[in-house]
C-alpha positions in Angstrom: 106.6 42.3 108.9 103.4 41.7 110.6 102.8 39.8 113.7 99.4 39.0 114.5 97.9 37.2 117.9 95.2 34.8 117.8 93.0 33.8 120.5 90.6 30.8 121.0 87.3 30.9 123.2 88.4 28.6 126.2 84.5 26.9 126.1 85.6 25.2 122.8 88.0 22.7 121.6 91.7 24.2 120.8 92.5 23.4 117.2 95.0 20.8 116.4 96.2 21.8 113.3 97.2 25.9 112.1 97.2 26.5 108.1 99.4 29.3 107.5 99.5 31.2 104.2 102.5 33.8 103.6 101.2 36.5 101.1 103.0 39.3 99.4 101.1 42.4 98.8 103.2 45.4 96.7 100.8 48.0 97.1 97.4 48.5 98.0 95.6 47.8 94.8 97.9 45.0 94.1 96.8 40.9 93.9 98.7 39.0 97.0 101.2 36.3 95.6 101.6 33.6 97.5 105.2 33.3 98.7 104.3 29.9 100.5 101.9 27.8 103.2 102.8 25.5 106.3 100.6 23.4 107.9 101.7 23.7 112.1 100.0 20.2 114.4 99.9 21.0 118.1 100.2 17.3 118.6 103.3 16.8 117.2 105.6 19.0 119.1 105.3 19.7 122.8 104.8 23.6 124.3 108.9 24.0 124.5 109.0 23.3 120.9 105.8 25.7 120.1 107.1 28.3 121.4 109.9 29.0 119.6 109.7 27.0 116.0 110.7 27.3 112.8 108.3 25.9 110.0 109.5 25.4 106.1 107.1 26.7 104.3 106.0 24.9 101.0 105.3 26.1 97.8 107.6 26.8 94.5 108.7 30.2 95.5 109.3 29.5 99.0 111.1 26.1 98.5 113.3 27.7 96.0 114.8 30.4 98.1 114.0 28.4 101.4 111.6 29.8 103.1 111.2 29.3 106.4 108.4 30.9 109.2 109.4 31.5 113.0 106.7 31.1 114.9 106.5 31.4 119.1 103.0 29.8 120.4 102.2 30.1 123.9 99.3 28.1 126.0 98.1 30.1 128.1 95.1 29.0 130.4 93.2 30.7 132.4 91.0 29.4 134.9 88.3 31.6 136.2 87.9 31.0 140.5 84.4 30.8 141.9 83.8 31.9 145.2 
């Protein structure tokens, strides 16, 4: 399982949209397979929702065995103070 964390420069404009593709990877000389993708819009669900959501992937493999990605997305903004 691997989690990964990503971070957006606060100066730009947060995406709207996440692609997500789940590979599989059997070794380290093997091609990834991909088991599935979901497409995740931040406009469609409010922060409650983000941060603890469960997205169906799509994709043959995926649909067949239903496949499904739990996500948690947190906001978190930071405001810098000038004295």
């Amino acid at each position: 399982m691997l989690f990964r964390s990503l971070e957006f420069d606060a100066s730009e404009e947060p995406p709207s949209v996440l692609d997500v593709e789940v590979l599989d990877v059997d070794g380290p000389f093997d091609q990834a397979c991909s088991l599935g993708h979901a497409e995740i819009n931040f406009l469609k669900h409010t922060s409650t929702e983000l941060a603890d959501i469960w997205v169906p992937l799509d994709g043959k493999l995926a649909q067949s065995s239903q496949s499904k990605l739990h996500l948690r997305i947190f906001w978190t903004i930071l405001m810098e103070l000038k004295q």
